[in-house]
N, C-alpha and C positions, 0 to 999 in steps of 0.2 A: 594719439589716436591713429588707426593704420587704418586701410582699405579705401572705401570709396568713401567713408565718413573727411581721411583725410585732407581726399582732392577738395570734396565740395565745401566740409565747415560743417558745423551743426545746425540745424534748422531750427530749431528753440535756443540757437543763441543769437544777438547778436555777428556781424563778419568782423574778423579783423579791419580794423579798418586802414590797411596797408597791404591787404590782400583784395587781389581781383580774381576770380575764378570765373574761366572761359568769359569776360568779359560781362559778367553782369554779380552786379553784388544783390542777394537776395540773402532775406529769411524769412522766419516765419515766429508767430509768438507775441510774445513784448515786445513794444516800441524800446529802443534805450532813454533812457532817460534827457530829458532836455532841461537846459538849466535855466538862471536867471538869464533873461537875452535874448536867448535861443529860443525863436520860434518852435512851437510843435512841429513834428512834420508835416499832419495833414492842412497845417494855414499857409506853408511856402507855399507860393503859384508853382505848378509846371514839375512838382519833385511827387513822386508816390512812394507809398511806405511798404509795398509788394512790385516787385517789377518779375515781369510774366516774357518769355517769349514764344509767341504765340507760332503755331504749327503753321500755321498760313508764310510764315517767314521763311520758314526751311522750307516748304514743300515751295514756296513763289521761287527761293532762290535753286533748287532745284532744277526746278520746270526752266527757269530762264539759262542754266549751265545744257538742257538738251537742244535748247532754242538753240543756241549759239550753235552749237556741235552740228546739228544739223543742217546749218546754212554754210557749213563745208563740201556740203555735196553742189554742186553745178550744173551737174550730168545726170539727163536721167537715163535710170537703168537700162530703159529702154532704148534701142539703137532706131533713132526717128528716119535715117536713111531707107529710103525706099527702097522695098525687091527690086532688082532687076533682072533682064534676060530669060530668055527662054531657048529651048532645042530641042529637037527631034532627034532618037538612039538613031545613032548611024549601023550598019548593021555589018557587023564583021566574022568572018567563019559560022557563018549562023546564031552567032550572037548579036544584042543590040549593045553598044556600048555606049556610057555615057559620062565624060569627066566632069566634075565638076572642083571648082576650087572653092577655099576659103581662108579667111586670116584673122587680123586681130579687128576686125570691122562688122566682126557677127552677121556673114553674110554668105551667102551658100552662092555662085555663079556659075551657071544662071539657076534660077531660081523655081524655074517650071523648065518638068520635061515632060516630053510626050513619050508614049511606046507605044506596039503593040503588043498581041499577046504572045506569049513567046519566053523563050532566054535573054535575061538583060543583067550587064554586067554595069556596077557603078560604081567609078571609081574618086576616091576624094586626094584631093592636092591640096594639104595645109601649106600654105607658099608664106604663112605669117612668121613673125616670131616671136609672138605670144603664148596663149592657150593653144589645148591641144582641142581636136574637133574630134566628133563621130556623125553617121549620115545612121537615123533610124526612120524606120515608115513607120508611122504610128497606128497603132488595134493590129501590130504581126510581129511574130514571136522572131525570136533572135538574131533567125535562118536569114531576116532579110535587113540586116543590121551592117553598117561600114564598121568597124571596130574603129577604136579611138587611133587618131591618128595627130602625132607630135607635131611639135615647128620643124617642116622640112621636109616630112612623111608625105608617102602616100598608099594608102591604102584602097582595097576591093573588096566587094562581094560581085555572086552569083546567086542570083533566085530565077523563078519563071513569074512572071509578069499576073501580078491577080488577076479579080475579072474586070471587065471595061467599067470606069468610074473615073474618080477624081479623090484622090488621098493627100494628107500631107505627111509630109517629110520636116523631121527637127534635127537639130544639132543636142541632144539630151542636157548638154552640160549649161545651153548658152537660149532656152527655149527664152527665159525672162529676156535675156536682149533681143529677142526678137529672130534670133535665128531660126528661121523655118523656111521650107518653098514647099512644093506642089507637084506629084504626081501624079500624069495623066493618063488612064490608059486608055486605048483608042478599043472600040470593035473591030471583029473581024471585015 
């Protein structure tokens, strides 16, 4: 007999009985015969003449193989360290300029800045040496976007300053740890 007949055995027969396949001996059919002596099998206590493994078993030891797997995590995603810092664009050649750093701590510093309206230049210092960072305002198109900047880098942009509110600012890559702060812009 070839195929998958092989692996398992016939089901209208009998199993070898020196054969264990995947660990449980089933058929289906005729009891085999029992002789003088030999209890039937349905009078032994505790023996059944079908043994079933039931879907609740794979799927239990499943579920318990992600359980496990999951309690390798310790850390949550989120970075629970608080923003910190804030600054005022210092204002240079008629620009505002504003540095900020960041690293492998999913943290923009400082956190909040203020402007006014005007040109303002912001500049990002990944001082880490991890992941690489980018500085975006979020609801503005590209123009007012830090380009991604490496362990080591630093990168700038130039926009003019929306209109007087309060927007945030994210790290695109690193939004779930929590990377974000807050731009302010003042009125005239």
């Amino acid at each position: 007999m070839g195929g998958l007949g092989a692996a398992v055995g016939r089901l209208d027969q009998p199993p070898d009985p020196g054969r264990v396949t995947g660990g449980v001996r089933s058929w289906r059919g005729e009891l085999p015969p029992h002789g003088p002596g030999t209890p039937a099998p349905s009078t032994v206590p505790g023996v059944s003449t079908r043994v079933r493994v039931p879907a609740a078993v794979a799927v239990g030891g499943a579920l318990a193989a992600v359980l496990l797997l999951s309690g390798c995590q310790t850390k949550s995603a989120i970075n629970q360290e608080p923003q910190t810092g804030s600054t005022t664009a210092a204002v240079v050649n008629g620009v505002q300029d504003v540095v900020l750093t960041t690293d492998q701590k999913y943290r923009f510093k400082p956190s909040t800045i203020t402007v006014h309206p005007g040109k303002v230049r912001i500049t990002l210092k990944n001082i880490g040496t991890g992941a690489p960072h980018d500085w975006q305002l979020q609801g503005f198109p590209a123009a007012y976007d830090v380009p991604l900047a490496q362990a080591g880098q630093t990168r700038s942009i130039e926009f003019t300053a929306p209109a007087a509110g309060t927007y945030q600012f994210v790290c695109s890559i690193h939004i779930k740890q929590g990377q974000t702060g807050t731009l302010v812009v003042l009125s005239n």
